[in-house]
C-alpha positions in Angstrom: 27.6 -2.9 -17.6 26.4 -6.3 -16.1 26.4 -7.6 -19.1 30.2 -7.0 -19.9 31.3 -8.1 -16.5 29.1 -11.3 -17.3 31.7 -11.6 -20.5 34.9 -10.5 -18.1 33.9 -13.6 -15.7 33.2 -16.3 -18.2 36.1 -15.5 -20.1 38.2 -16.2 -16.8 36.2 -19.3 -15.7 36.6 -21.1 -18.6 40.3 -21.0 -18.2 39.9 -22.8 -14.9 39.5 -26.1 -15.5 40.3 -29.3 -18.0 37.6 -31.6 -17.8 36.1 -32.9 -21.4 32.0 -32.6 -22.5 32.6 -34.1 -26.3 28.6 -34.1 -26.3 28.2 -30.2 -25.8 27.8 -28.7 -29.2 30.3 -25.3 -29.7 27.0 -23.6 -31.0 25.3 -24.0 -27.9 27.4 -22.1 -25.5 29.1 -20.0 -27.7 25.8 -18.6 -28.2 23.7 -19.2 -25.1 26.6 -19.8 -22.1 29.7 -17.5 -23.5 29.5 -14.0 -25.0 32.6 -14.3 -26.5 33.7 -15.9 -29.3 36.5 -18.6 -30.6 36.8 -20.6 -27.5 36.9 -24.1 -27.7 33.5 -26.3 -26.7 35.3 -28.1 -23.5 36.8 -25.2 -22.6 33.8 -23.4 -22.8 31.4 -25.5 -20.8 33.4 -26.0 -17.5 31.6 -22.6 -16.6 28.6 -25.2 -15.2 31.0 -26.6 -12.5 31.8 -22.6 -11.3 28.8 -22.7 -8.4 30.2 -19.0 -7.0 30.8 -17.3 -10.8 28.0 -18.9 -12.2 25.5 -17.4 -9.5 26.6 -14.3 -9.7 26.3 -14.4 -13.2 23.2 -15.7 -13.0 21.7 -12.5 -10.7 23.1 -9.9 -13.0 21.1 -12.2 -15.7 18.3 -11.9 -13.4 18.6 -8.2 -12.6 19.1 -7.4 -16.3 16.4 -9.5 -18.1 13.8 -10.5 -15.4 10.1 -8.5 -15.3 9.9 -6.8 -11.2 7.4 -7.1 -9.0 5.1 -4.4 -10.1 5.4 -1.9 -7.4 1.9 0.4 -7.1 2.3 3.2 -5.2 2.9 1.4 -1.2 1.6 -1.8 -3.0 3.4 -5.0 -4.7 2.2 -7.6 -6.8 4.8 -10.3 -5.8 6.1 -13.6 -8.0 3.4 -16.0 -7.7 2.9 -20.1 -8.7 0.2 -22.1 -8.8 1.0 -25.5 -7.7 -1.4 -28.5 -9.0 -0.2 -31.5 -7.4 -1.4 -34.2 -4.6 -0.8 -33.7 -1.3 1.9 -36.1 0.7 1.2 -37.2 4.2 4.9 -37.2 5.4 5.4 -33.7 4.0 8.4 -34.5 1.7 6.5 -34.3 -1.1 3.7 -33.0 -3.4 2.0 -29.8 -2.7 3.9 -29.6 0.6 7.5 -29.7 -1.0 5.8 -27.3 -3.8 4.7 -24.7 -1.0 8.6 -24.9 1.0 10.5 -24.8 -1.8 8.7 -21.6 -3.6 8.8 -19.7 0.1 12.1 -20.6 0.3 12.9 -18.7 -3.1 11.1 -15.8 -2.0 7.8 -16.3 -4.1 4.6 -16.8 -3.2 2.6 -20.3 -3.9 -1.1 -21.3 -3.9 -2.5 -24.7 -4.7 -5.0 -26.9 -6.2 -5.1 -30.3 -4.5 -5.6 -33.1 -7.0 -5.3 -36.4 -4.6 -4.6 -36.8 -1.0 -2.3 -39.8 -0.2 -1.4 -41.8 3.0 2.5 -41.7 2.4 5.7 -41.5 5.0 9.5 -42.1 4.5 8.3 -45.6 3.9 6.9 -44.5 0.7 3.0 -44.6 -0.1 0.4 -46.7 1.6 -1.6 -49.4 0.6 -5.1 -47.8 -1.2 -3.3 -45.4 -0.1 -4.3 -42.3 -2.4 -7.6 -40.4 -2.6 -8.4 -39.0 -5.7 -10.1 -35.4 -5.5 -13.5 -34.6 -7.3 -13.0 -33.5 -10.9 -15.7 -31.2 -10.0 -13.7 -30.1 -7.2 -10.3 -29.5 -8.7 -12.4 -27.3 -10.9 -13.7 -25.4 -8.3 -10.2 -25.0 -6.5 -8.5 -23.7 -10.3 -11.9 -21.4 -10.6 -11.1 -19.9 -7.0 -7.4 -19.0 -7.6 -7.3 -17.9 -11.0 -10.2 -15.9 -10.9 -9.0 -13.8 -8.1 -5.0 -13.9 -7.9 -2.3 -13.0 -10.7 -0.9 -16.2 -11.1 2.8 -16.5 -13.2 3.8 -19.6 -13.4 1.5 -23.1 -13.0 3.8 -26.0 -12.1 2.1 -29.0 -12.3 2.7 -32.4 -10.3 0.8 -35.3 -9.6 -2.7 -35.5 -11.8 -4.1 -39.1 -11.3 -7.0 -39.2 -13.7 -7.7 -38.2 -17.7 -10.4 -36.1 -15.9 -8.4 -33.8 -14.0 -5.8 -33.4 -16.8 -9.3 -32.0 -19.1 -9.9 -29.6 -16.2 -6.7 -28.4 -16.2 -6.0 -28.2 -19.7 -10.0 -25.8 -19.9 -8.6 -23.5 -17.0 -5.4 -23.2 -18.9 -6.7 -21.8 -21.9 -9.1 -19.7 -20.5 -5.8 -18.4 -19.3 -3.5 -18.6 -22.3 -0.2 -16.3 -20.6 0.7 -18.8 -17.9 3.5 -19.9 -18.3 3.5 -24.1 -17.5 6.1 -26.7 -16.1 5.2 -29.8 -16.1 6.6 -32.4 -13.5 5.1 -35.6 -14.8 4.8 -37.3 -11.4 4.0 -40.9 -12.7 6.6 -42.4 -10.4 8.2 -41.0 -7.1 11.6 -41.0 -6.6 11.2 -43.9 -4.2 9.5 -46.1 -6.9 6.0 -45.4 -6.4 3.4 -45.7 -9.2 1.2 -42.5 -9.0 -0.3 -42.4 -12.1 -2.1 -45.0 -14.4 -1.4 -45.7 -17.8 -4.6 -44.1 -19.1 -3.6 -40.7 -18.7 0.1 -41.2 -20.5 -2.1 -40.4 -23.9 -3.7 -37.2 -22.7 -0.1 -36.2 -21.3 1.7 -37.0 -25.1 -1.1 -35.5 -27.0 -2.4 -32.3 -24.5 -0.3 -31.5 -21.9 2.7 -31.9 -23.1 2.3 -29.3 -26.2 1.3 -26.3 -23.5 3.9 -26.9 -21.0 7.2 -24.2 -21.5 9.2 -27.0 -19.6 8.9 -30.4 -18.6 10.8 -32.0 -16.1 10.6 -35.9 -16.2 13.2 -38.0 -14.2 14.5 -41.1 -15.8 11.6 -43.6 -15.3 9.2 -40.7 -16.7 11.0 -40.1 -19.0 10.9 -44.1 -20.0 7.3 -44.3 -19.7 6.0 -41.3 -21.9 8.6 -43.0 -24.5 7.0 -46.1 -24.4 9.6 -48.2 -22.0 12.5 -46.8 -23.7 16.0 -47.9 -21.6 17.6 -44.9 -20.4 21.0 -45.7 -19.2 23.5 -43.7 -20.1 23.7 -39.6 -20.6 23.6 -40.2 -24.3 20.7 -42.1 -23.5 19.7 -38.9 -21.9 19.9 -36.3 -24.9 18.5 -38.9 -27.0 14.8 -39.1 -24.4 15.2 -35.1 -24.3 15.0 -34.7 -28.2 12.1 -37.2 -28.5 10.3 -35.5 -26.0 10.7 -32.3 -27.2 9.0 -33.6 -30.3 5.9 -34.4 -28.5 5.5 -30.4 -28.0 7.0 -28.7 -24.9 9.4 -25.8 -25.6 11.7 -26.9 -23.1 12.5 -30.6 -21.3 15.1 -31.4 -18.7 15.6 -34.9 -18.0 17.1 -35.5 -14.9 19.8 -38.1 -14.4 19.7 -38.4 -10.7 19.0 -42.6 -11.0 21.3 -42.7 -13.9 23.8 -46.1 -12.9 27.5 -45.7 -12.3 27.3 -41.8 -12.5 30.0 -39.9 -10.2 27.7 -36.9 -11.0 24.0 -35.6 -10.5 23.7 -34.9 -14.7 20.8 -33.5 -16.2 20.2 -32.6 -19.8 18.4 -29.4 -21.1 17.3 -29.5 -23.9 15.2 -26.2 -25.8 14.9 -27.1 -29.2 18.2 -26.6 -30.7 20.6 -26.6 -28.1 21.9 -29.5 -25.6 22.9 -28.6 -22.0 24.4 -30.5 -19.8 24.5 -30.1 -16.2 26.5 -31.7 -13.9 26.5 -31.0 -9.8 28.1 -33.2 -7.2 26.8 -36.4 -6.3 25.4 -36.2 -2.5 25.6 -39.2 -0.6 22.0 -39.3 1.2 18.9 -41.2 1.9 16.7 -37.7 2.7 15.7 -37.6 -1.4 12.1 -37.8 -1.1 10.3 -34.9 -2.8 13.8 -33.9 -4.7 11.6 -33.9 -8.1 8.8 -31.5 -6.6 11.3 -29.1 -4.8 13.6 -28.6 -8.6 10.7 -28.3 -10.8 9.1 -25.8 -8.2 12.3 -23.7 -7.9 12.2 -23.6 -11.7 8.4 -22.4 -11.9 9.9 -19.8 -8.7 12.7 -18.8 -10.9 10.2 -18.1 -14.1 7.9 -16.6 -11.7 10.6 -14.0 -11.2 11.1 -13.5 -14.7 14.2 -15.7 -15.1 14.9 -17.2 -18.6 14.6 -20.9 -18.8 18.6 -22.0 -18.6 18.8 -19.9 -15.7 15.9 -20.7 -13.5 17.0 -24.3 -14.0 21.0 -23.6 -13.1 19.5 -21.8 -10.2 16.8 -24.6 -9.3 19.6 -27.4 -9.2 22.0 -25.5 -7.2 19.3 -25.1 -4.7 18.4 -28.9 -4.7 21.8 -30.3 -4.6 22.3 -27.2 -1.4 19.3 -28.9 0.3 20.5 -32.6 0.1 24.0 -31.8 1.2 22.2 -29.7 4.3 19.8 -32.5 4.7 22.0 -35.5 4.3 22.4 -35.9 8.0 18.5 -35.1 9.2 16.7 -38.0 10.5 13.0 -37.8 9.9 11.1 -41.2 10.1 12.0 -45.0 10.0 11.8 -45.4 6.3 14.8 -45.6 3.7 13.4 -42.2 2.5 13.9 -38.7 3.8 12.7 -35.6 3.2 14.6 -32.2 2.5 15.0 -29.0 4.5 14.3 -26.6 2.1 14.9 -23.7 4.6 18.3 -25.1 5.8 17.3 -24.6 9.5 16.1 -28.1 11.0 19.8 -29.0 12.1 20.8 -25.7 12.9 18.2 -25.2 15.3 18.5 -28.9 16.9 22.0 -28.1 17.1 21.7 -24.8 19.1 18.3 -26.3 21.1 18.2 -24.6 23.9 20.8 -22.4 23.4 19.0 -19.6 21.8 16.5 -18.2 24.1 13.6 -15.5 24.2 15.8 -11.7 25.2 16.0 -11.6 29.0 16.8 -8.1 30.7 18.7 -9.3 33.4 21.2 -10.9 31.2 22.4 -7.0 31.4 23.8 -6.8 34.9 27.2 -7.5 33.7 27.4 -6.4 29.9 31.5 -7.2 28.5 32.6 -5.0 25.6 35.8 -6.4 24.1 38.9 -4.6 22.8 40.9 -6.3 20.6 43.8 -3.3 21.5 43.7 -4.3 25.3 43.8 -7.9 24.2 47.1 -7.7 22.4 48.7 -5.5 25.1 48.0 -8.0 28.0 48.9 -11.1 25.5 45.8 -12.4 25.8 43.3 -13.9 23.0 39.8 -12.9 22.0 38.3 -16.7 23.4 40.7 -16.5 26.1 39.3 -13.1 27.4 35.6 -14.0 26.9 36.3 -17.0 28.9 37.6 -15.2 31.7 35.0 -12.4 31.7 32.1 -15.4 31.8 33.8 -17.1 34.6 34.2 -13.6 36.6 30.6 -13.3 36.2 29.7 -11.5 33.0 25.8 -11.8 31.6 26.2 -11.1 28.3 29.5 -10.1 25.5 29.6 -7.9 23.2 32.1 -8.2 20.2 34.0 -5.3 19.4 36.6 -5.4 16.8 36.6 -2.4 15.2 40.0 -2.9 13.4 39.8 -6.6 12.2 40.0 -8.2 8.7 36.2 -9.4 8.2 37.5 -13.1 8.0 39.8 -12.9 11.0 36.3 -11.6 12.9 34.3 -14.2 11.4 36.5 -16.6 12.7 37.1 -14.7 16.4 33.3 -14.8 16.6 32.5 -18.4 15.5 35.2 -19.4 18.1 33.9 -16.9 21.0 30.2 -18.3 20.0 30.9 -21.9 21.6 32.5 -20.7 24.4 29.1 -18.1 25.1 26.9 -21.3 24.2 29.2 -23.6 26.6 27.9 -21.3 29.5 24.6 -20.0 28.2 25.8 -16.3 27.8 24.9 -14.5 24.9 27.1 -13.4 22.4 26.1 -10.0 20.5 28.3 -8.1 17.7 29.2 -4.6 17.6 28.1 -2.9 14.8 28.6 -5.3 11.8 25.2 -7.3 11.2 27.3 -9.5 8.3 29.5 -10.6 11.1 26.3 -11.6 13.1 25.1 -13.7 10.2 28.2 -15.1 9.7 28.8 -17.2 13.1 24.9 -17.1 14.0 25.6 -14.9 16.9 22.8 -13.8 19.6 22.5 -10.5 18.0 23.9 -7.4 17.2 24.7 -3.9 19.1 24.2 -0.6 16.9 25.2 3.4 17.1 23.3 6.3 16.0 25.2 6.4 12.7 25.2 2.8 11.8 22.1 0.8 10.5 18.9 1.1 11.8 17.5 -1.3 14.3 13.9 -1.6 12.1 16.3 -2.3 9.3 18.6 -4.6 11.3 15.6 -6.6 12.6 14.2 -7.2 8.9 17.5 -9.3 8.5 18.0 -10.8 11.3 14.6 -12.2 12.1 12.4 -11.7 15.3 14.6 -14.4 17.8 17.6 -11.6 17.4 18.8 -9.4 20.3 19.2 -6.0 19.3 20.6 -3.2 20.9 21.0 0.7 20.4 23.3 3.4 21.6 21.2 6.3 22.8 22.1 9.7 24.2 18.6 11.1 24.4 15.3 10.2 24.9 13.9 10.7 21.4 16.6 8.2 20.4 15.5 5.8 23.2 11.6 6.2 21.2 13.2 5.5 18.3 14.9 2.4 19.2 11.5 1.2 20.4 9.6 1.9 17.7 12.4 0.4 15.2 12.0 -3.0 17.4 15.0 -3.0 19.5 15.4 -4.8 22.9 17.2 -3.0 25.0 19.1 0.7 25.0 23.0 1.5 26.2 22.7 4.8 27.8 26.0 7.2 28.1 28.4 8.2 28.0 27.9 8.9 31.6 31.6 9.1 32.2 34.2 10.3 30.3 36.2 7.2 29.1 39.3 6.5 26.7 37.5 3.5 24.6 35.8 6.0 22.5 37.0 9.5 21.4 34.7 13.0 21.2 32.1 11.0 22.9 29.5 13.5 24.4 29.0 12.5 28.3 25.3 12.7 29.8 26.1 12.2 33.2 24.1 10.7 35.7 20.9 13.3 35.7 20.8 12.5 31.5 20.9 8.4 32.1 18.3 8.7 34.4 15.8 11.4 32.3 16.5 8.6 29.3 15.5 5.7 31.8 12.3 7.3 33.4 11.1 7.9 29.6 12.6 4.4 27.9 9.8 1.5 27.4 13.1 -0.4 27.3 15.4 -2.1 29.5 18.8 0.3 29.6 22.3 -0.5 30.5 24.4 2.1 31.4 27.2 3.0 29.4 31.1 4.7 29.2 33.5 5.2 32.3 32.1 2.6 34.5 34.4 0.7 36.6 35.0 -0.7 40.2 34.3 2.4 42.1 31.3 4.0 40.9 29.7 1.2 39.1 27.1 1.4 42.9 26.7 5.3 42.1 25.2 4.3 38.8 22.8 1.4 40.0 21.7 3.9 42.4 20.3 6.3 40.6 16.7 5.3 41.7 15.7 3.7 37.8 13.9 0.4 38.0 14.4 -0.1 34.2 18.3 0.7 34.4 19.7 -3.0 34.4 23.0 -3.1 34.6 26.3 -1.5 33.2 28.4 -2.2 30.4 32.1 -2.3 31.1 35.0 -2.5 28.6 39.1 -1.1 30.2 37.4 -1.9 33.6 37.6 -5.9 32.9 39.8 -6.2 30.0 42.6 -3.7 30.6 43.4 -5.3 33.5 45.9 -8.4 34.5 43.0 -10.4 35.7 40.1 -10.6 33.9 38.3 -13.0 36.1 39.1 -11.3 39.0 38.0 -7.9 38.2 35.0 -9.3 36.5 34.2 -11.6 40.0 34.6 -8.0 41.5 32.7 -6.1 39.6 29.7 -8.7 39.8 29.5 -8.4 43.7 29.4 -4.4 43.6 26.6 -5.2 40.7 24.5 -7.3 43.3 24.8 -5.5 46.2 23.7 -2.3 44.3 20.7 -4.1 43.2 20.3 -5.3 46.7 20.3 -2.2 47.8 17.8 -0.5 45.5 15.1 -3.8 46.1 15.0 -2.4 50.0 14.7 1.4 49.1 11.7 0.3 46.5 10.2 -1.7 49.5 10.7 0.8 52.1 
């Protein structure tokens, strides 16, 4: 089935655009890129430039062809790479890009550590690299591969003919690893890492084992001897030569190539040409760009990928991380490094904004009604304005009959105004939605998701809350991970239909047996929001309000209201606990 939907979308993808790729052989993706046949070359290859199609193509590829994780029982042997490569100081590159970029594609990584060098956004030192012990590099391969179930090696810098012998013995002793070779001779920033004595053991040994190799444009010159590599013809002439010094697969990467609009890289596997074009970024943050593809492609193979689609998928990721990264500022040097888990300037720009769960935030807890809204004229952001101003702690999002986009957007927009104040912002129900506008957390019933489950996506800086009626619900929600419980109905109320009241005796049993802070819930308002705070439960926090705020002409002025009746009631309480 995936594989005739896989036909359905190229065949409409190829129809999408006019650009001309005279060097693509028809051959080449009628055979490898398009299942069906009698469509022109150019019109064939603008599939590459479809990021969206192309990736889901590319996971029903995945799902279809790739080897799983073998799962034993409660136990599973996860993707794994070996990494030999030099470590980098500043962190950009080398083993450290290795590490973030295969965590970042969900595989595991361990290493071998062939050089340690003094290097920054400056580039690298002066005698600034340390070469490791043959003897030791030996030892490092010995411990790993003798223990762990290694895929994929990925090799980057190897700075002596010694180290390139040890690799080369632990390779064979191990003849179903699959190899790519990033021949790290010289960094993106110019750098010579490796001499000239070891570009014979790379042409004559290395090269021959590795199932891909990955040189950029000055790599690619030196292992052909100073060959001038200027133009993308240039480029599938260096991939065909290198293939003929033994590796199954090479990609040279064009991301120096002069006067190109367009990051291109040619693939090429021995009979076929592919040519791969993604956006040009403007950046300066391209330091350890080589590491983090040729890792991703080692991740992707790891997974059991085929080779064209571990590399699609590989420079999607790195051209993702230097548009994210373009604007990161990391050092004084002309060179940056990537942010491989696109959260650096996410979290610098909400610093200070997201903040550890605090059960007081409770007191006032504002449920939204997008009906209410439209019957008083008002807007979402207006309403959540007014509610914060009247003195709500926290605001729940509940838009139960919203277009997911229109949501989206009423979240994103409700999210600066929580942020402006420092209120959180949770959403009812739909954890997509959370995602979506990177809102404080998310709010969840009985029949909806479960909180354990909700918390695996998410992550552990989330605010989660659960709708409970009894107390073995209330366990639950603490043993699933959740912060905090809404207890109720306690009141009959008109926001929710059939919706079983517990009354006052049932929202205190659940708060005398909760480990978690509770806010009441369902037919609060103005008049007996005291009677509820009353109720002698040190754990009960506050009450969550929806007609009581927002079905009324003033939102600020009932919410101002309802605040002070709030305080005293807690007032109140603090002197009977003290009496």
């Amino acid at each position: 089935m995936a594989s005739s939907l896989s036909a359905s979308l190229y065949s409409h993808v190829c129809l999408a655009r006019n650009e001309s790729f005279s060097r693509v052989p028809v051959k080449a993706l009628s055979r490898c890129l398009v299942p069906r046949k009698g469509l022109p070359a150019k019109r064939c290859f603008r599939i590459l430039y479809n990021r969206k199609i192309i990736g889901a193509v590319d996971s029903m590829v995945t799902r279809e062809d790739a080897t799983p994780a073998i799962n034993d029982g409660s136990k599973i042997r996860v993707p794994h790479v070996l990494t030999v490569a030099g470590s980098d100081s500043g962190g950009g590159a080398g083993i450290q890009a290795d590490l973030k970029a295969c965590a970042a594609r969900g595989v595991y990584c361990s290493t071998v550590i062939t050089a340690v060098t003094a290097q920054n956004t400056v580039g690298v030192q002066v005698a600034g690299v340390s070469v490791v012990s043959e003897e030791f590099v030996a030892e490092q391969l010995k411990s790993v591969l003798s223990d762990m179930h290694v895929d994929v090696v990925k090799t980057g810098m190897l700075p002596s003919v010694g180290i390139v012998k040890v690799l080369l013995h632990s390779l064979n002793e191990f003849p179903n690893l699959a190899l790519v070779v990033d021949p790290v001779m010289v960094s993106t920033s110019g750098d010579v890492l490796a001499g000239p004595s070891i570009i014979d053991v790379f042409r004559e040994e290395l090269l021959p084992r590795a199932d891909i190799l990955t040189p950029n444009l000055h790599e690619a010159s030196t292992l052909l001897g100073g060959k001038q590599i200027k133009t993308v013809g240039d480029m599938y002439q260096a991939a065909k030569l290198l293939h003929d010094m033994g590796p199954r697969n090479v990609l040279v990467k064009g991301g120096d190539l002069p006067d190109s609009f367009d990051a291109v890289d040619v693939l090429f596997d021995g009979e076929e040409f592919y040519e791969l074009r993604a956006a040009r970024v403007k950046t300066c943050n391209t330091h350890g760009t080589g590491c983090t593809l040729a890792s991703c492609i080692a991740a992707e193979l790891a997974k059991g990928s085929p080779i064209l689609s571990a590399v699609k998928v590989a420079k999607r990721f790195v051209e993702a991380t230097l548009d994210y990264s373009k604007e990161i500022v990391v050092g004084n040097g002309p060179q940056g490094p990537l942010d491989h888990f696109l959260r650096i300037k996410k979290d610098i720009q909400v610093s200070g904004k997201h903040w550890a769960f605090d059960p007081k935030s409770l007191v006032l807890y504002a449920v939204t009604d997008s009906g209410m809204n439209r019957n008083w004229g008002r807007s979402i952001m207006v309403a959540v304005k007014d509610a914060i101003e009247g003195g709500a702690t926290i605001v729940q999002l509940r838009e139960k009959d919203a277009e997911t986009g229109d949501f989206i957007e009423a979240a994103k927009s409700c999210m600066e105004v929580c942020r402006s104040y420092g209120v959180p912002l949770l959403i009812n129900d739909r954890v997509d939605v959370a995602l979506a506008c990177d809102a404080d957390g998310v709010h969840v019933g009985q029949s909806d998701m479960p909180a354990r489950l909700v918390r695996t996506i998410l992550g552990p800086d989330k605010i989660i809350g659960v709708s409970c009626k009894t107390p073995e619900q209330a366990h639950r929600a603490w043993v699933d991970g959740a912060d905090y419980i809404g207890c109720g109905g306690v009141y009959p109320t008109n926001t929710k239909a059939n919706n079983r009241t517990i009354g006052l005796d049932g929202l205190k049993a659940i708060c005398l047996t909760s480990k978690l802070p509770v806010v009441a819930i369902g037919g609060i308002g103005l008049l007996n929001a005291g009677t509820v705070m009353g109720i002698g439960a040190p754990n009960l926090e506050g009450v969550a309000v929806v007609s009581a705020i927002f079905d009324r002409e003033c939102i600020l002025e009932e919410a101002r209201k309802l605040r002070l009746v709030l305080e005293e009631a807690k007032h109140q309480s603090l002197i009977r606990e003290s009496a």
